[in-house]
C-alpha positions in Angstrom: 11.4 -8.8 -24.7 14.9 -9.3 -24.8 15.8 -7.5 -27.4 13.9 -4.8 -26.1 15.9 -4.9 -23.0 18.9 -4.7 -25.3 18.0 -2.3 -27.2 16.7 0.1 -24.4 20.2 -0.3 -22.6 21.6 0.3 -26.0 19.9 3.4 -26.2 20.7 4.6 -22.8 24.8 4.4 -23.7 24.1 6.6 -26.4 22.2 9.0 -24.1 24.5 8.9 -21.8 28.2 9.6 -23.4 31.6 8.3 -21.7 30.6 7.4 -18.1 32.8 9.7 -16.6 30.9 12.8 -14.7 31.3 15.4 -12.7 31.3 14.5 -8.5 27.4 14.1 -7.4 26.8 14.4 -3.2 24.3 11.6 -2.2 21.9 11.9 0.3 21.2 9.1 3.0 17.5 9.0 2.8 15.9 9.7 6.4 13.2 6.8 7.5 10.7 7.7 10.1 8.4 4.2 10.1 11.3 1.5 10.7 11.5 3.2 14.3 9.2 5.6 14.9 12.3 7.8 15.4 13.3 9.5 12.1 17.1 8.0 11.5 19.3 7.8 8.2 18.5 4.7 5.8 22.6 3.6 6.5 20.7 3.4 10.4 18.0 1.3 9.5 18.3 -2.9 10.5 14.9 -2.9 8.7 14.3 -3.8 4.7 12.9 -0.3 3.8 11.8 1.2 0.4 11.4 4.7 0.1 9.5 6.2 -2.9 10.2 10.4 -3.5 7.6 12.5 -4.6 10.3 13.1 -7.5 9.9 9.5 -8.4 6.0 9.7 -8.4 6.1 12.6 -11.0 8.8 10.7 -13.0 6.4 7.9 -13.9 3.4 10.4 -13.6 1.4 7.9 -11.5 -2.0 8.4 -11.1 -2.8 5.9 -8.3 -0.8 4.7 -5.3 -0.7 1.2 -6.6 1.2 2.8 -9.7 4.2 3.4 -7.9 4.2 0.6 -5.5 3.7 -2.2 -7.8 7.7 -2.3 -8.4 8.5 -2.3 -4.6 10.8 -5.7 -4.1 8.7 -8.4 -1.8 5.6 -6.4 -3.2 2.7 -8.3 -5.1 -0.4 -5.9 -6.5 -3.4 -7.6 -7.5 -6.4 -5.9 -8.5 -9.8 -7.0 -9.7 -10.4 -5.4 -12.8 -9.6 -1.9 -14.0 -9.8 1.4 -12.2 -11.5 1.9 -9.0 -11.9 -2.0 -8.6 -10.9 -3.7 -5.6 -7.2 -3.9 -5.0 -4.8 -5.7 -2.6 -1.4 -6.1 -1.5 1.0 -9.2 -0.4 3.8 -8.2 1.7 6.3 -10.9 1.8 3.5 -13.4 0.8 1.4 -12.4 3.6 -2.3 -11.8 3.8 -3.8 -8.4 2.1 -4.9 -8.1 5.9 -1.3 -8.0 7.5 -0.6 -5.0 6.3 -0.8 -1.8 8.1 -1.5 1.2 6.0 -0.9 5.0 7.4 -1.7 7.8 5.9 0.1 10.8 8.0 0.2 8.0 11.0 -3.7 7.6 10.6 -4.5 4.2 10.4 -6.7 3.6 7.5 -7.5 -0.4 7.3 -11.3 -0.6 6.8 -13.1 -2.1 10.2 -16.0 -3.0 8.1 -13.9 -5.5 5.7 -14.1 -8.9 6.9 -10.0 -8.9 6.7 -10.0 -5.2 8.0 -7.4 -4.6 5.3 -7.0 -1.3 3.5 -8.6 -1.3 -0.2 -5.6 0.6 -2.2 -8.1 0.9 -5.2 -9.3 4.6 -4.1 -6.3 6.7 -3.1 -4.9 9.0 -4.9 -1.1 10.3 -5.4 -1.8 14.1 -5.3 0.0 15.9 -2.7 2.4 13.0 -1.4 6.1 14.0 -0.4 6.9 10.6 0.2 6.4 6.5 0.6 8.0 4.4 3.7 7.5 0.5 2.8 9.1 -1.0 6.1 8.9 -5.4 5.6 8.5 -8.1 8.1 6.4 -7.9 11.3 5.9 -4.5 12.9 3.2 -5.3 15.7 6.2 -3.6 18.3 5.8 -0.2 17.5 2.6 -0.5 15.5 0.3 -3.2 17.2 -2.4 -5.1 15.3 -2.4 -5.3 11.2 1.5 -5.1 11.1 2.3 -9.3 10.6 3.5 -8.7 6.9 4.6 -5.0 7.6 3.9 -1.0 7.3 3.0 1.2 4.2 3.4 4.8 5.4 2.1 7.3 3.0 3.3 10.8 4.1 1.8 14.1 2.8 3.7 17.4 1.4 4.9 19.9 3.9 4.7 23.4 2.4 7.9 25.8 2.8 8.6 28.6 1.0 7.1 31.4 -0.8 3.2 30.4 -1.7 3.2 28.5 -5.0 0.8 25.9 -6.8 0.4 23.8 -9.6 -2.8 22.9 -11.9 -2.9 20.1 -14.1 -5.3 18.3 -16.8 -5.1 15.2 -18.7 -6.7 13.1 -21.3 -6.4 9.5 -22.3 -7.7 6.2 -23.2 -11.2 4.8 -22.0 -12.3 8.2 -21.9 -10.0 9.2 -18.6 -10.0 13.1 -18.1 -8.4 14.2 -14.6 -7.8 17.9 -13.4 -5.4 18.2 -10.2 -4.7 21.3 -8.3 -2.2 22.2 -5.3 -1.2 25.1 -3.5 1.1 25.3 -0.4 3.9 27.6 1.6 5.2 28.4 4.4 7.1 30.6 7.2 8.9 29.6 10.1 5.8 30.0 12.0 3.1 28.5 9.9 3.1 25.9 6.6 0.4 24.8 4.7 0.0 22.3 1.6 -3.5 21.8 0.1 -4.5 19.8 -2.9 -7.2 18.8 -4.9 -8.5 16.2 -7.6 -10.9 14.6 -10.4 -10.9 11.9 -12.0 -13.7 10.4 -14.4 -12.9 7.2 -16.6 -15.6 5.1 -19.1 -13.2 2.3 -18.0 -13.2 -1.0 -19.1 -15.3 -4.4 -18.5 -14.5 -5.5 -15.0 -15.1 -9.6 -15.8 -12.7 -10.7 -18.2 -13.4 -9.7 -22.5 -11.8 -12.8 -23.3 -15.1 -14.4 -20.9 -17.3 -12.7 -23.6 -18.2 -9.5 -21.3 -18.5 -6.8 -22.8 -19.9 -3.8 -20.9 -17.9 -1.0 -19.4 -17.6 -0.3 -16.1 -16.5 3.0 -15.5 -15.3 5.0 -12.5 -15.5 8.8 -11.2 -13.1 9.9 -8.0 -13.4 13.4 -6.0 -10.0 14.0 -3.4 -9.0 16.5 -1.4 -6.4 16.9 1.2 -4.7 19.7 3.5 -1.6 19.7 5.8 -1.3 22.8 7.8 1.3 23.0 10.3 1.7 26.4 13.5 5.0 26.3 15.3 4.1 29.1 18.2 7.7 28.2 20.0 10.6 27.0 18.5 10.4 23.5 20.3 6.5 23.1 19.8 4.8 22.3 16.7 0.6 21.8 16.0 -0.2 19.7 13.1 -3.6 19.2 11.4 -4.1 16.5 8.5 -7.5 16.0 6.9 -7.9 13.9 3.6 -11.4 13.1 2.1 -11.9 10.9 -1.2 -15.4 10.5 -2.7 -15.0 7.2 -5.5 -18.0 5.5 -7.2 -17.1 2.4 -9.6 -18.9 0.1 -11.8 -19.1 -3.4 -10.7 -19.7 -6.7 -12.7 -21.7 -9.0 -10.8 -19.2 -12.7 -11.3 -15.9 -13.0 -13.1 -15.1 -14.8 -15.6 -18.3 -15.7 -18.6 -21.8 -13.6 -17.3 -20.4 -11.1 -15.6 -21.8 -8.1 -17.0 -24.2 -6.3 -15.0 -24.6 -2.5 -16.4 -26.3 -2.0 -13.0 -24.0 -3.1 -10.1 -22.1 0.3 -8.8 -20.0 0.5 -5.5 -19.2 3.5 -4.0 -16.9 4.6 -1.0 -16.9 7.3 1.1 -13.9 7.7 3.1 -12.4 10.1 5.1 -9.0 10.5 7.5 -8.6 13.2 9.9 -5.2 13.8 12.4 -4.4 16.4 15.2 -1.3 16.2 16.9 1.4 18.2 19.2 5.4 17.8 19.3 7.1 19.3 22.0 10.8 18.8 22.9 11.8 19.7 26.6 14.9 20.0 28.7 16.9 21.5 25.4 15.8 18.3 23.3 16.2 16.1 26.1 12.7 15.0 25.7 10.7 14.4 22.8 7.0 14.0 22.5 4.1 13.5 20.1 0.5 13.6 21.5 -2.1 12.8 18.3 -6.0 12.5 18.0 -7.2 10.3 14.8 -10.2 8.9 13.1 -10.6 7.3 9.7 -14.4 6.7 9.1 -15.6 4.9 6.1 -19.3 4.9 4.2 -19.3 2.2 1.6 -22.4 1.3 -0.4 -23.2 -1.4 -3.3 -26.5 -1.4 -5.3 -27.7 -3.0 -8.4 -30.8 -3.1 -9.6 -32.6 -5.9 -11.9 -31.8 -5.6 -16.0 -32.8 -7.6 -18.8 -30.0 -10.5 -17.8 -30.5 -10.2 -14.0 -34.6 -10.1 -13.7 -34.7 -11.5 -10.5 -31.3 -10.1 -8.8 -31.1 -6.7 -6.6 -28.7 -5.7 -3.9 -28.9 -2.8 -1.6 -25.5 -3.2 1.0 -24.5 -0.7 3.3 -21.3 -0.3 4.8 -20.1 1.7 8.2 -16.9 2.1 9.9 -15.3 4.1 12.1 -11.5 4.0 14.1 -10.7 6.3 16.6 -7.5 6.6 18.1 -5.2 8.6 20.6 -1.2 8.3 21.0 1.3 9.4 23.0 4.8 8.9 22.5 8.0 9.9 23.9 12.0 9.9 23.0 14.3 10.1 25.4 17.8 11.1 24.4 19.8 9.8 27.3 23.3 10.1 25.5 24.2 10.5 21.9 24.5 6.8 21.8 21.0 5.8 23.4 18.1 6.8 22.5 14.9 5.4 24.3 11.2 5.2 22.7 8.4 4.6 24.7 4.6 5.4 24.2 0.7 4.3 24.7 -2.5 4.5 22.4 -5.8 3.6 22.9 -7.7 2.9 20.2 -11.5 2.1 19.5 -13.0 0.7 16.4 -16.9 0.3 15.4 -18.2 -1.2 12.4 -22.3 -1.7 10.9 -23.5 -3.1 8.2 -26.7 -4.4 5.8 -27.7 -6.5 3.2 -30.8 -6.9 1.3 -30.8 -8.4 -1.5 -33.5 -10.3 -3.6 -32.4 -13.3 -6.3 -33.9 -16.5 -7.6 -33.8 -19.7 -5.6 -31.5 -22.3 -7.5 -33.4 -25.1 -5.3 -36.7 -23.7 -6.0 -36.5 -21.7 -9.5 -38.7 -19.5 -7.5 -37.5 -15.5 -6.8 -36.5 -15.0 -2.8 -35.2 -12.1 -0.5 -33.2 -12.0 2.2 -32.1 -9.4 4.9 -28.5 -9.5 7.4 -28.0 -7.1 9.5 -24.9 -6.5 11.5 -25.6 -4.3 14.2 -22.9 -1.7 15.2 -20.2 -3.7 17.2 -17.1 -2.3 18.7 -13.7 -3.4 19.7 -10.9 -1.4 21.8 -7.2 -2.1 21.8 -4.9 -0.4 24.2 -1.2 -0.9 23.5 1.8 -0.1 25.5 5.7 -0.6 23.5 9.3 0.2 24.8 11.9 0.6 22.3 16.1 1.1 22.8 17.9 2.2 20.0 21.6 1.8 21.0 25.1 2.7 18.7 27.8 0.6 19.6 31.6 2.5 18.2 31.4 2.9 14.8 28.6 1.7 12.2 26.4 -0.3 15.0 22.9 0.8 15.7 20.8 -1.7 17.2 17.3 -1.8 18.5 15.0 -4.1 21.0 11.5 -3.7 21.2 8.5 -5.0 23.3 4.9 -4.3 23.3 1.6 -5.4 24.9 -1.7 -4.7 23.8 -5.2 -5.6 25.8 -8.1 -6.5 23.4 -11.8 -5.8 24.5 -12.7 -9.3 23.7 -9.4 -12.0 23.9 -6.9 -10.2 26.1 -3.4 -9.2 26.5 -0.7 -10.2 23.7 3.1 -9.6 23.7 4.8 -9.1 20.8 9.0 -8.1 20.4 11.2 -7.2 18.1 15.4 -7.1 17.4 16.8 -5.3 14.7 21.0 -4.8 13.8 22.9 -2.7 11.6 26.0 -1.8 10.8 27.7 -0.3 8.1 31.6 -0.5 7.5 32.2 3.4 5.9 35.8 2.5 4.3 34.0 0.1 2.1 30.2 1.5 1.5 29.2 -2.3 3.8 25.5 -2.0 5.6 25.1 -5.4 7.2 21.3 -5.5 8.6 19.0 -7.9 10.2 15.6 -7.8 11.6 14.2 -10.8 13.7 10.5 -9.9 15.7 6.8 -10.7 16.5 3.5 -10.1 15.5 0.1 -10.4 15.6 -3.1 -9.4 14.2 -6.5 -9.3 16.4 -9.8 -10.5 15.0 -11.5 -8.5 12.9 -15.3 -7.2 13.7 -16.8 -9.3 11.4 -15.1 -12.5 12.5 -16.5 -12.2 16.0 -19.8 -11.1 15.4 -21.1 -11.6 11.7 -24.5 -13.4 11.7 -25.3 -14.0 7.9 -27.3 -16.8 6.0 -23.5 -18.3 5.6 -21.3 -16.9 7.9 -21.6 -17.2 11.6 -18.3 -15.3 14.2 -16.5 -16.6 16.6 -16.5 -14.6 20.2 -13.6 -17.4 21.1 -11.3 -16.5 18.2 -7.6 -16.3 19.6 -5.5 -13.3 17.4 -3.7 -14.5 14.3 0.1 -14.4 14.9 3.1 -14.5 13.6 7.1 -14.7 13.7 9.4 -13.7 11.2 13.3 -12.5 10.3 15.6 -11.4 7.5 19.0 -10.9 7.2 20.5 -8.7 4.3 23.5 -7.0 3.2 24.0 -3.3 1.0 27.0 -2.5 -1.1 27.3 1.1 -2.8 30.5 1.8 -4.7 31.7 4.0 -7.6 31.7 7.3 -5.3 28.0 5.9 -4.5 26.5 5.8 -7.9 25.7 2.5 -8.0 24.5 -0.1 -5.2 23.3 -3.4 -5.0 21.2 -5.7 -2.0 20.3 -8.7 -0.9 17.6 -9.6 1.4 16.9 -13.6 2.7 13.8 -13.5 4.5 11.4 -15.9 6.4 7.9 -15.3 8.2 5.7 -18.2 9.4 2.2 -17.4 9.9 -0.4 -19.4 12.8 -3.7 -19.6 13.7 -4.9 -18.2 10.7 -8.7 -17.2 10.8 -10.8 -18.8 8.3 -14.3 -20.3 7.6 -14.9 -24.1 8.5 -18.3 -25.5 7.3 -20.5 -26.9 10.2 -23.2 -28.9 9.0 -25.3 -28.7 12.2 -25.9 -25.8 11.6 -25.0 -25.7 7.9 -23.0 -22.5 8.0 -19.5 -21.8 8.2 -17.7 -20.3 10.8 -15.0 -18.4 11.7 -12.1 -20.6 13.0 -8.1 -20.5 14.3 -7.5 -23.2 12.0 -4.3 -22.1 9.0 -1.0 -22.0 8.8 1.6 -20.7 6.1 5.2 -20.4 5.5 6.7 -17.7 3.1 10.6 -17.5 2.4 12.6 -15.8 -0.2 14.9 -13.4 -1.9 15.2 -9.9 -2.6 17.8 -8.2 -4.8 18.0 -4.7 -6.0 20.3 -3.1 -7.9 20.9 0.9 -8.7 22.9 3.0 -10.9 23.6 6.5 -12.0 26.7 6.6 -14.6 26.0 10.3 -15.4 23.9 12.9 -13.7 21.1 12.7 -16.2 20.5 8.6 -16.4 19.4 6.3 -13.3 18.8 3.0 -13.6 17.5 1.1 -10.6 16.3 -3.2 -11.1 14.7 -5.4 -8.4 13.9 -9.2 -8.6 11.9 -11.4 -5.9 11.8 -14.6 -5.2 9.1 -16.0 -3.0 8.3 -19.5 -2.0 4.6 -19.7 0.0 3.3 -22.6 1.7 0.0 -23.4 2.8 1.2 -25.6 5.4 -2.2 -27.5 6.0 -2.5 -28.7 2.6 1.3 -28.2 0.9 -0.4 -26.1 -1.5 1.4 -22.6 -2.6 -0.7 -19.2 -1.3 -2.8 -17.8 -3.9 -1.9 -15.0 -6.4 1.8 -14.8 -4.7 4.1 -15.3 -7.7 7.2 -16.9 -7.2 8.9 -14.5 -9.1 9.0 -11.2 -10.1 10.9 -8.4 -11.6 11.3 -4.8 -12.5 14.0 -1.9 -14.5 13.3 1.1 -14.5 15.0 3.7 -16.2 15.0 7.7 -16.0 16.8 10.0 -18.2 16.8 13.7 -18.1 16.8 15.0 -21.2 19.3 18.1 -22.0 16.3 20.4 -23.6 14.6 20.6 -20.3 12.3 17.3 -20.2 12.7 13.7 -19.1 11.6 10.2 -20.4 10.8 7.5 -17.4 10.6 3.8 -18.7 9.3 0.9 -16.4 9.3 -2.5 -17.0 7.5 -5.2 -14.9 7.4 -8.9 -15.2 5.0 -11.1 -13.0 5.4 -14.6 -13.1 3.1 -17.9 -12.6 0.9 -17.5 -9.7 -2.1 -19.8 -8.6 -5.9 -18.5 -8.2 -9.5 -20.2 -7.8 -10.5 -20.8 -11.2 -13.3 -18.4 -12.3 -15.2 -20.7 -14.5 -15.3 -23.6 -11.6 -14.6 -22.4 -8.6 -14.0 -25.7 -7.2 -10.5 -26.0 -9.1 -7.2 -24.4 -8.9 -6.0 -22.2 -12.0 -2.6 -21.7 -13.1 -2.1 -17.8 -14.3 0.2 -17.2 -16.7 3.5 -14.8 -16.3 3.2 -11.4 -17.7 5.4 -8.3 -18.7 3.9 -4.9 -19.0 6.0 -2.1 -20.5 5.1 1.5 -19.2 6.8 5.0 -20.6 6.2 8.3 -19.6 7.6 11.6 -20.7 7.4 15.2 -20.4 9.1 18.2 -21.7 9.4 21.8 -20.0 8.0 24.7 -22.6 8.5 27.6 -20.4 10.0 27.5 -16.8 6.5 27.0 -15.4 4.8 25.3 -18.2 5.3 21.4 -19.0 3.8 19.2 -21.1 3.9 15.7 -20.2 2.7 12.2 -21.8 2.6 8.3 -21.4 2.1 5.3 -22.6 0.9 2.2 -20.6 0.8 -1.5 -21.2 3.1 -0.1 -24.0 3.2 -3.6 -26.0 -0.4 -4.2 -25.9 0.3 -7.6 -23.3 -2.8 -9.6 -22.3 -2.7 -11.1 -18.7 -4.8 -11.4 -15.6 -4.1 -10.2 -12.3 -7.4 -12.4 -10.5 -8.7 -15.0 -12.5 -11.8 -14.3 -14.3 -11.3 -10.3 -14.1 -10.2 -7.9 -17.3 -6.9 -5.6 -17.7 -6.4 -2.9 -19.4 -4.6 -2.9 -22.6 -2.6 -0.4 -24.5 -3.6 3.2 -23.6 -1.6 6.7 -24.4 -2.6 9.6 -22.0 -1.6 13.5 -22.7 -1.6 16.3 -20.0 -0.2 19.7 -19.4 0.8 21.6 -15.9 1.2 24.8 -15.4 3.2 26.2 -11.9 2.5 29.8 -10.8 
C-alpha cells in the first residue's frame, strides 16, 4: 500500500505541472444544520462536514453510505452487501444517537428497537448537498441527536428546464437506470428524479463460512422538490421521497447461513409541507412545516431443504408525524435570536409468527408476538442567541425543553464559539452541550417470548464537547484541522436478564466514554487536482466493564484524490483504511472477536464525448482486499461498473 500511495502522488506531480496557477476565488461553504440559521462554514463553532453534489458525481456513488464512509469521526458498518442492514457511529456513539433528516423530515424508524435510521435503502439521486454536524444536537433538534445530525438536502431546480438519464452495468449482475428533470423561474422551481436498481448480489453470511448462495437486491426511488414563491418574502415548499427496496437475507452469520428463502423488504416513504415568510423588511423570519415519514417493513422466509422446520412472517409499521414552527429574529446585525416549537407524535406496530424446532424438545413449535400499535408524543420548545462580538467572534447559547408522553420534561443546552483571525486564515472553534435521547416504542412496551419494556425507563443522556482549530494558507488552496473531542454517554438502555420471569428487560443500566482526534487535511496546487486526507482517532469505553465499544475502530483513515483531466473528463481515487475493531464472534457468540484492519482502494472515471454526453466508469475494492465489516457477514470484492449519461 505504500508504494501505491507513492506512486499515486507520484503520478499526480506529473499531472499536475509546476504548482504555480492562476488565482482561484474560494467559497465559504454556507451550513444550515449547525444552527438552524444558514451561516458561513468560517461562522460555524460546530465540527461540520459538508459533502457537494459535485463531490457525489466525482466518486459516482450509488448509495448514501458511499460518500459518507470517508467523513472524519464517521464509522460505516454494514451487514453484508447491498441492501443489507447498515449503521453509523458518530463519534463512537450508538447507531441510535444519530438524527437523520432528509429535507428536515426526520426519518429514524419508530419501529426499530433503537429507533435509528437504516442507511442501507437510500439512494443519492437528486441530492444538492450533505450537512454532517458532530457532538450533541438535542438543543435545536431534540431526541436522537446525542452523537449528532446527518442532514441530507435535495436539489433545488433553477434555470431553464433540463434533465439527465443514466444507465449502468456492473459486477454481480448490478444494472441501474436514473432519470432527473428540474427548473425553475423566480416564481416557481421544481426538481424531480427517479431510480432502479436491481443486483444478483452476493452471499450475505460470510464465503469464507462456507455460504454460498446469493442474496440479491432490487430498489425503486423517487423524489420531487417543487417550490411557489407568490411574494417576494414568502416561499411554499413541497418535499415528497418514496423508496420501494426488497433484499435477500441469510438467516445467521457466519457457517449455515444460507437461506435462499429469507427476503426483507421496506417500504418507506417521507413527505414535508412548509411556509417561509420574512416580515417587517426581514426583521422577522419564519418557517411553519408539516411532516410525516411512515415506514412498512416486512421479513418472510419460508422452509427449504436446510431449514424444514423454520418459517417467519414479521410485519413492521411505523409512522412520525410532526409540526414546527420557528422563528429568527434579527434584532441587529450583530444578534440574531432563534426560537421555535414542534410537536411531534410517533406510532409504531408490529408481528411475528414464526414456526422452528424446539432445541429442548427436537420437536417443531410456533409462536406469535404481537405488538399492538403504541404511540408516544414529544413536544419541544428551544431558544437560541447567536451573538458577533468585533471581528471574527460568533457565539451561540442554546436551551431546550421537551415533555415526553410517558417520562416527562428534559432540559438539554448547548455553547458553541468561533472565531476566525482573517490576517492569518485562523478559525478557533469549540462546541460544549447536552443531550438526550427518549426511549424508544419498543423499549416501553415490547411483550415478546424474550423481551419484556420498561414503562419506568428514564431517557438516555448525554454530555459532550470539542475544541478544534482550522488553518487555510497558500491564497486558500490548502487547509488543515484538528478536532479533540469528548462525549460521555449515561443511562444507557439495555436488556438485563430476570430469571423470575426468565426474560430480559429493558433497563437504564450502561455507561460509555468516547474521546479522540480528528485531522483533515486539503489541497488544491493547480485548478484541475484536489487532494483532501482525514485520519480519526477514537478511544471507547464501556465504562461498566472497561471493555472498548463494539465495531468502533480506533483508527481510521482516508485520501482522496480528484483530477480533471484536460480532454474533458475526470479520474476520482479514494482510499480508505479501517483499522482493528472488536465484534461478537459469529461462530460463538459468547466470545469477543478481534476484526482485522482493512484498506479498500476505489477509482472512478468519466470522460465527456459530446457536451451532453459522458461516459463514465469505476472500479471498486480495486485490489481485490478481503475484510469484514460485522463478524460473520460477507463483502464484496473486486467489481468494475460501466455507465453512460446523457443531458438534454
Amino acid at each position: 500500500m505504500k508504494k501505491f500511495l507513492i506512486a499515486v502522488l507520484s503520478g499526480a506531480a506529473l499531472l499536475a505541472p509546476g504548482l504555480v496557477a492562476a488565482e482561484v476565488t474560494v467559497l465559504d461553504p454556507m451550513v444550515v444544520t449547525a444552527t438552524r440559521v444558514e451561516m458561513p462554514m468560517s461562522e460555524v463553532g460546530s465540527s461540520v462536514t459538508v459533502i457537494t453534489r459535485a463531490e457525489i458525481e466525482s466518486r459516482q456513488a450509488v448509495h448514501l453510505l458511499d460518500v459518507l464512509r470517508s467523513v472524519p469521526g464517521l464509522d460505516v458498518v454494514r451487514s453484508g452487501g447491498l441492501g443489507q442492514q447498515a449503521s453509523v457511529f458518530l463519534r463512537g456513539a450508538n447507531s441510535g444517537h444519530t438524527l437523520v433528516l432528509v429535507d428536515g423530515i426526520e426519518v429514524n424508524d419508530p419501529s426499530n428497537p433503537g429507533r435509528s435510521f437504516d442507511f442501507a435503502t437510500l439512494p443519492v439521486e437528486n441530492i444538492e448537498r450533505i450537512e454532517i454536524v458532530r457532538g450533541p444536537g438535542s438543543t435545536l433538534y431534540g431526541s436522537d441527536a446525542m452523537g449528532g445530525v446527518i442532514h441530507i438536502i435535495t436539489r433545488r431546480g433553477a434555470g431553464k428546464p433540463s434533465g439527465r438519464l443514466s444507465a449502468e452495468a456492473g459486477s454481480f449482475k448490478t444494472y441501474q437506470g436514473k432519470f432527473n428533470v428540474q427548473g425553475g423561474t423566480d416564481r416557481v422551481n421544481y426538481s424531480v428524479a427517479g431510480a432502479l436498481l436491481t443486483s444478483e448480489g452476493i452471499s450475505a453470511a460470510g464465503t469464507d463460512y462456507g455460504n454460498r448462495e446469493k442474496d440479491g437486491y432490487e430498489r425503486k426511488s423517487a423524489s420531487l422538490r417543487l417550490g411557489l414563491t407568490p411574494t417576494d418574502d414568502l416561499d411554499l415548499d413541497l418535499f415528497f421521497r418514496t423508496v420501494d427496496a426488497d433484499a435477500d437475507l441469510d438467516t445467521f452469520a457466519g457457517p449455515y447461513g444460507d437461506d435462499p428463502n429469507n427476503t426483507f423488504d421496506t417500504r418507506s416513504t417521507y413527505f414535508r409541507a412548509q411556509a417561509h415568510l420574512f416580515l417587517f423588511d426581514r426583521f422577522w423570519e419564519q418557517t411553519l412545516g408539516f411532516s410525516l415519514t411512515d415506514y412498512d417493513r416486512s421479513n418472510s422466509d419460508d422452509p427449504d431443504a436446510d431449514h424444514p422446520f423454520d418459517s417467519i412472517r414479521t410485519q413492521y409499521d411505523s409512522q412520525l408525524a410532526k409540526v414546527d414552527w420557528q422563528h429568527n429574529l434579527a434584532l441587529n446585525q450583530a444578534n440574531t435570536l432563534t426560537f421555535g416549537a414542534d410537536y411531534e407524535e410517533e406510532t409504531a406496530e408490529s408481528s411475528d409468527y414464526r414456526t422452528y424446532l424446539d432445541w429442548w424438545s427436537g420437536l417443531p413449535t410456533s409462536s406469535l408476538n404481537k405488538f399492538s400499535e403504541k404511540s408516544a408524543r414529544i413536544a419541544g420548545y428551544y431558544l437560541q442567541d447567536q451573538v458577533r462580538l468585533g471581528d471574527g467572534f460568533v457565539a451561540t447559547a442554546g436551551l431546550r425543553m421537551d415533555d415526553h408522553s410517558r417520562f416527562g420534561s428534559h432540559t438539554t443546552w448547548r455553547l458553541t464559539a468561533s472565531y476566525l483571525v482573517e490576517a492569518t486564515g485562523t478559525q478557533f472553534k469549540a462546541t460544549y452541550g447536552t443531550a438526550f435521547k427518549a426511549p424508544t416504542l419498543a423499549q416501553l412496551y415490547e411483550n415478546s417470548v424474550w423481551v419484556s419494556g420498561n414503562l419506568e425507563l428514564s431517557p438516555e443522556e448525554s454530555r459532550g464537547w470539542d475544541v478544534g482549530v482550522e488553518q487555510s494558507f497558500w491564497e486558500d488552496r490548502a487547509s488543515f484541522g484538528v478536532t479533540w473531542f469528548e462525549n460521555r454517554f449515561d443511562k444507557l438502555i439495555n436488556t438485563l436478564y430476570n430469571p423470575a420471569t426468565f426474560k430480559y428487560e429493558y433497563e437504564n443500566i450502561d455507561k460509555a466514554r468516547t474521546q479522540g482526534v480528528e485531522l483533515t487535511l486539503s489541497l488544491r496546487p493547480v485548478d484541475a487536482l484536489t487532494l483532501a486526507a482525514g485520519y480519526t482517532y477514537t478511544d471507547t469505553e464501556n465504562c461498566a466493564t472497561g471493555d472498548e465499544l463494539l465495531r468502533r475502530p480506533r483508527n481510521k483513515y482516508n485520501l482522496m484524490l480528484n483530477y480533471r483531466l484536460p480532454i474533458r473528463g475526470e479520474v476520482n481515487l479514494d482510499i480508505i483504511h479501517v483499522g482493528e475493531r472488536d465484534d461478537i464472534d459469529s461462530e460463538d457468540w459468547s466470545q469477543i472477536k478481534t476484526l482485522a484492519a482493512y484498506t479498500v482502494v476505489n477509482l472512478a472515471a468519466s470522460y465527456d464525448v459530446t457536451e451532453n454526453f459522458r461516459l463514465t466508469g469505476r472500479v471498486e475494492n480495486l485490489f481485490d482486499e478481503e475484510y469484514e465489516e460485522v463478524s460473520g457477514f460477507g463483502t464484496p470484492g473486486i467489481a468494475g461498473y460501466l455507465g453512460a449519461s446523457l443531458n438534454f
